[in-house]
PANU-45678 format. One record per residue (C-alpha): residue in one letter; x negated, y, z. Coordinates in steps of 0.05 Angstrom, whole numbers, plus 5000, padded with zeros to 4 digits. Example, Ala and Ser with C-alpha at 12.3 -4.5 7.8 and 13.67 -1.06 7.14 Angstrom:
BEGIN
a; 4754; 4910; 5156
s; 4727; 4979; 5143
***
This chain:
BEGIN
x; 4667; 4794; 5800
x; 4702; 4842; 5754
x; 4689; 4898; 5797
x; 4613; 4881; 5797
x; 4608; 4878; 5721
x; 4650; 4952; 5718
x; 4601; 4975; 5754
x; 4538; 4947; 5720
x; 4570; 4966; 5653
x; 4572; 5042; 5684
x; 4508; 5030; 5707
x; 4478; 5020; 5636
x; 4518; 5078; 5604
x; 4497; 5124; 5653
x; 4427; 5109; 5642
x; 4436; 5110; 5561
x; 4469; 5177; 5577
x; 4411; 5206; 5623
x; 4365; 5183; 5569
x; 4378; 5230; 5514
x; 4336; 5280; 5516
x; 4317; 5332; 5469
x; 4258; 5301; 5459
x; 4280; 5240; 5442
x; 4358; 5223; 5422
x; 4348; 5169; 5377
x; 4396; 5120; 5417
x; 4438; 5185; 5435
x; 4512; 5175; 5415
x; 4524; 5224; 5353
x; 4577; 5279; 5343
x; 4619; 5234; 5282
x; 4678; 5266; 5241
x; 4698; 5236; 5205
x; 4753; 5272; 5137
x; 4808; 5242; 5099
x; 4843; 5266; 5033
x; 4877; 5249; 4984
x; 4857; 5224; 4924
x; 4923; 5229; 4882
x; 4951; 5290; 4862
x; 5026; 5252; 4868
x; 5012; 5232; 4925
x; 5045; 5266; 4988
x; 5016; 5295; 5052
x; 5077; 5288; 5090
x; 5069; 5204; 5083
x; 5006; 5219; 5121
x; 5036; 5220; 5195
x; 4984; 5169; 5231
x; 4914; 5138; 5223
x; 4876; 5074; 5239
x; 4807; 5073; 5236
x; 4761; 5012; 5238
x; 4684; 5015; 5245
x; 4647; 4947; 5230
x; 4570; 4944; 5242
x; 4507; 4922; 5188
x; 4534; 4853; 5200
x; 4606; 4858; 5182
x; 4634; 4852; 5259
x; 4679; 4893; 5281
x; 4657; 4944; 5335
x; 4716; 4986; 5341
x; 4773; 5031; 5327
x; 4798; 5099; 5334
x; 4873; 5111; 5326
x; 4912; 5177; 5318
x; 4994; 5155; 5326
x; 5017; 5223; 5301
x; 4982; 5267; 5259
x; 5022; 5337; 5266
x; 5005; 5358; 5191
x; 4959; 5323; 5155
x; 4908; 5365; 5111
x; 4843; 5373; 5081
x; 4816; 5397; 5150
x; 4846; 5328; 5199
x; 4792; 5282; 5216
x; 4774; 5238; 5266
x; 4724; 5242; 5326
x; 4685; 5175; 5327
x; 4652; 5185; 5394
x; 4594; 5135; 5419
x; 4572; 5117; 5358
x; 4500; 5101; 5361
x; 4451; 5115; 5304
x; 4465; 5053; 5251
x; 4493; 5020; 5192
x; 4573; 5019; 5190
x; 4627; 5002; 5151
x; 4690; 5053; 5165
x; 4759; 5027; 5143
x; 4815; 5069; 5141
x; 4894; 5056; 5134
x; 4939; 5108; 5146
x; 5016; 5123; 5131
x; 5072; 5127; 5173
x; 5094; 5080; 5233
x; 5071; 5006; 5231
x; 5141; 4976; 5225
x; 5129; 4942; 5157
x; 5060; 4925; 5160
x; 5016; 4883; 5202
x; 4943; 4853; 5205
x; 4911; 4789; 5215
x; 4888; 4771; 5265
x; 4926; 4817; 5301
x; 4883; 4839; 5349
x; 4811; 4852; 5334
x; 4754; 4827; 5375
x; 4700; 4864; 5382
x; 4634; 4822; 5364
x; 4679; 4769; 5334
x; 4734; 4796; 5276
x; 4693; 4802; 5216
x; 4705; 4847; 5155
x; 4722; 4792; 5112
x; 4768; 4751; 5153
x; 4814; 4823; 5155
x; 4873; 4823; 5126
x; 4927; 4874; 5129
x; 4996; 4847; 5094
x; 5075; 4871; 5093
x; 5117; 4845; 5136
x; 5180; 4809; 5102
x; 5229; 4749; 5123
x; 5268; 4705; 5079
x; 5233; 4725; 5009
x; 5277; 4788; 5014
x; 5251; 4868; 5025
x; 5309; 4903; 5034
x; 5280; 4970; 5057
x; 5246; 5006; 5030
x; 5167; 5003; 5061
x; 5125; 5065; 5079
x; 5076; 5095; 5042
x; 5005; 5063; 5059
x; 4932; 5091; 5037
x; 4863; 5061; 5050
x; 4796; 5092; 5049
x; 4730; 5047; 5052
x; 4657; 5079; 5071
x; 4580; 5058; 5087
x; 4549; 5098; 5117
x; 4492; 5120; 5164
x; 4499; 5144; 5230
x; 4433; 5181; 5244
x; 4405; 5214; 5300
x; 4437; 5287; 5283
x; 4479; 5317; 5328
x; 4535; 5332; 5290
x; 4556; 5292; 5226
x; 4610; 5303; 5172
x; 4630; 5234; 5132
x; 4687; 5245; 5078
x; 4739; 5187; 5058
x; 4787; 5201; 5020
x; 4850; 5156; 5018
x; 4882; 5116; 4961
x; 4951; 5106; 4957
x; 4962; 5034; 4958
x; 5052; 5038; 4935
x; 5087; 5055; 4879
x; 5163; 5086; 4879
x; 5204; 5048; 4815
x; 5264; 5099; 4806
x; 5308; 5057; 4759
x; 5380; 5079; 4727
x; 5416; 5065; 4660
x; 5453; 5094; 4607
x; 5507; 5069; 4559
x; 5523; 5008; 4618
x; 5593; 4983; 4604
x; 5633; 5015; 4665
x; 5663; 4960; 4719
x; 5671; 4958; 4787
x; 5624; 4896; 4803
x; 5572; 4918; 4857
x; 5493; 4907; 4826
x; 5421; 4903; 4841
x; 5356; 4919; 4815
x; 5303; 4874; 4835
x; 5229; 4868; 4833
x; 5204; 4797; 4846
x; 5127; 4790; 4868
x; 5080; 4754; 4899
x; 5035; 4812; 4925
x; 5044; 4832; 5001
x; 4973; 4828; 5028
x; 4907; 4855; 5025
x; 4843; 4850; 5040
x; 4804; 4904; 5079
x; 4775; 4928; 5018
x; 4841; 4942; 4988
x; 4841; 4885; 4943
x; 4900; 4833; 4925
x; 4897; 4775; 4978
x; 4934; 4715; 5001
x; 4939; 4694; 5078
x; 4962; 4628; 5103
x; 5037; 4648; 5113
x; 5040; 4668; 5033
x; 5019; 4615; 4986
x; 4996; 4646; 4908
x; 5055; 4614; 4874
x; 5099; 4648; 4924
x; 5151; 4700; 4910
x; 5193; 4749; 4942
x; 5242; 4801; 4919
x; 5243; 4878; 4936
x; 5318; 4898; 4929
x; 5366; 4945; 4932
x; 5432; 4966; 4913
x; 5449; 5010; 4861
x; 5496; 5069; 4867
x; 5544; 5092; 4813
x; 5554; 5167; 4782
x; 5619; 5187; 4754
x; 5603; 5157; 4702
x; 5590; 5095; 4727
x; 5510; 5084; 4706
x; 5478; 5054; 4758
x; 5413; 5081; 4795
x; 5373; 5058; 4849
x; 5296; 5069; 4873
x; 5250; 5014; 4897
x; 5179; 5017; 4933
x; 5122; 4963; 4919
x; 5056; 4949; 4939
x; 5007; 4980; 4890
x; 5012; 4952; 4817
x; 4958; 4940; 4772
x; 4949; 4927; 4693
x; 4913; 4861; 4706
x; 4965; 4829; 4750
x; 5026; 4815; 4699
x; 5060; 4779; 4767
x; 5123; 4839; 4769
x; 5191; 4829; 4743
x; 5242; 4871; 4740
x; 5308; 4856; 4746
x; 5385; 4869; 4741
x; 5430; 4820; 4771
x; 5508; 4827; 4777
x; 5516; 4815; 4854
x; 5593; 4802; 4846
x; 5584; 4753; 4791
x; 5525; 4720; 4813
x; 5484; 4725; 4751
x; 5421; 4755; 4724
x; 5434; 4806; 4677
x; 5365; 4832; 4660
x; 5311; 4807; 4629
x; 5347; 4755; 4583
x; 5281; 4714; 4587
x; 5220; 4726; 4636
x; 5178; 4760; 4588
x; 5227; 4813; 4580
x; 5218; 4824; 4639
x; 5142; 4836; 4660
x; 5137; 4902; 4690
x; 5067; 4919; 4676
x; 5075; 4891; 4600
x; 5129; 4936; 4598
x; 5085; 4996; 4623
x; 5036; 4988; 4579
x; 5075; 4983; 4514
x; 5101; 5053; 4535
x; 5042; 5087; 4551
x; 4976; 5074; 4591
x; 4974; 5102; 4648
x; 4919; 5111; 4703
x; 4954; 5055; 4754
x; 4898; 5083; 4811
x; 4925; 5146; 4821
x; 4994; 5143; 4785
x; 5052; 5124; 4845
x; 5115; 5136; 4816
x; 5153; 5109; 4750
x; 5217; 5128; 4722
x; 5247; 5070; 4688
x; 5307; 5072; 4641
x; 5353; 5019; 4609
x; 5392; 5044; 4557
x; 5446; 5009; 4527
x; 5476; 4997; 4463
x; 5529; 4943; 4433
x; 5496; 4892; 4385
x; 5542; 4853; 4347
x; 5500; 4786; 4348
x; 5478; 4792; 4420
x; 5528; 4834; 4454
x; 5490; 4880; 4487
x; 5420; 4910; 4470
x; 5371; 4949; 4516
x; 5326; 4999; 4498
x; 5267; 5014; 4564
x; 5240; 5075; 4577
x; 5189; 5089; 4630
x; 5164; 5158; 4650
x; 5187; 5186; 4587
x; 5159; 5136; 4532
x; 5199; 5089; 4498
x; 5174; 5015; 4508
x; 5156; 4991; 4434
x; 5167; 4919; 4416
x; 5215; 4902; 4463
x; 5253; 4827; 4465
x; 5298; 4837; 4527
x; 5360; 4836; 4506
x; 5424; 4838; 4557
x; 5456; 4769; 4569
x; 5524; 4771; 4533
x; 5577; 4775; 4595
***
């Protein structure tokens, strides 16, 4: 039976094939290529090292995909050849980075004629409310577009960086030799094929996780570390950042949760473009205060955060 529908399947795409004629090609399979870039300046083309590309019809179903698992060096010039497409109305996703080890869709295999735009998900993987490594870069690129009956077609998508690298490190820190973390607790780690914030059944909205690391000491003992989020965004005031003294067991940053909001924090410094800006250098600065011990001063990509309240727990 299986044998008898290869061959009638063969059958038909031989006679699709034998039909195009120059005369008439308007169910002829095009010559698609489709061209990524980037749309950040920051970002980098080196975090560009494979590409996933989704094609869903007029009706939002999912017709296919075309994969590239390593792209040698990714540049203006890389696209994609999306062969047998037929003259229509699609929907091409994109999501490209490195390898998939910390991300995943759902479902998690796409049916063709069944998975629908909307249902897509694409979220990071993490166990145990903890991300301990740092994730790869991702990017998406959505496009509509019309496949028409010319031979040869040229659609450009260029890619959006969808992470953000948090360098963090102080100054003034009272030097010790207890072993510390810098935290950033969210509840972001999916999203929808349109590149927008989403929640899936295995991550409920009032669910958080923490991406964490250690920090490493200078000479002088000032702790520094580097984190890397999913995409923040000035209307999402969900971030915290966070200081904690691993040997001691206690949170020593913010000294209350407001303190503490990342993007409130970013935007008393300065007001960035949070679309195309991917990395932030964040300083604590500390200073002794007589009445509360000790006193921090935030900096983030140069500009001083102005009416601050987070004040260091007195140890």
């Amino acid at each position: 039976m299986a044998k008898r529908l290869h061959i009638t399947a063969l059958i038909a795409f031989t006679l699709l094939i034998c039909s195009c004629t120059k005369e008439d090609n308007t169910q002829c399979p095009g010559d698609v290529r489709v061209y990524f870039s980037l749309l950040s300046a920051q970002s980098n083309p080196a975090d560009v090292d494979r590409m996933h590309l989704y094609v869903f019809d007029a009706n939002g179903l999912f017709l296919r995909d075309y994969r590239d698992p390593h792209i040698a060096s990714f540049n203006s010039e890389y696209y994609i050849e999306c062969a047998g497409l037929l003259p229509g109305s699609y929907r091409f996703v994109a999501w490209a980075g490195r390898d998939d080890s910390h991300y995943t869709t759902t479902p998690s295999a796409f049916a063709q004629g069944r998975t629908t735009y909307q249902e897509a998900l694409l979220f990071l993987k993490h166990t145990g409310g903890l991300v301990s490594t740092h994730p790869h870069h991702i990017f998406h690129s959505e496009k509509l577009a019309v496949v028409t009956q010319e031979r040869e077609q040229r659609i450009n998508m260029p890619l959006a960086q969808l992470t953000n690298t948090i360098n963090v490190r102080t100054e003034g820190f009272p030097s010790d030799d207890n072993a510390y973390l810098f935290n950033i607790v969210d509840n972001n780690c999916a999203y929808n094929f349109d590149r927008s914030f989403a929640l899936h059944d295995g991550h409920l909205s009032d669910e958080t996780f923490s991406y964490t690391t250690p920090c490493t000491k200078d000479d002088s003992k000032q702790l520094s570390a580097t984190l890397r989020v999913l995409r923040l965004s000035g209307s999402r005031r969900i971030p915290q950042l966070q200081l904690y003294n691993k040997t001691q067991g206690k949170l020593l940053f913010p000294a209350d949760e407001k303190a503490g909001d990342l993007i409130e924090m970013i935007l008393k410094a300065y007001n960035p473009n949070f679309d195309t800006t991917h990395k932030y250098d964040i300083v604590l600065r500390f200073s002794e205060d007589d009445t509360t011990g000790l006193k921090v001063q935030v900096f983030i990509n140069g500009w001083e955060v102005k009416e601050q309240g987070g004040d260091l727990i007195d140890g």
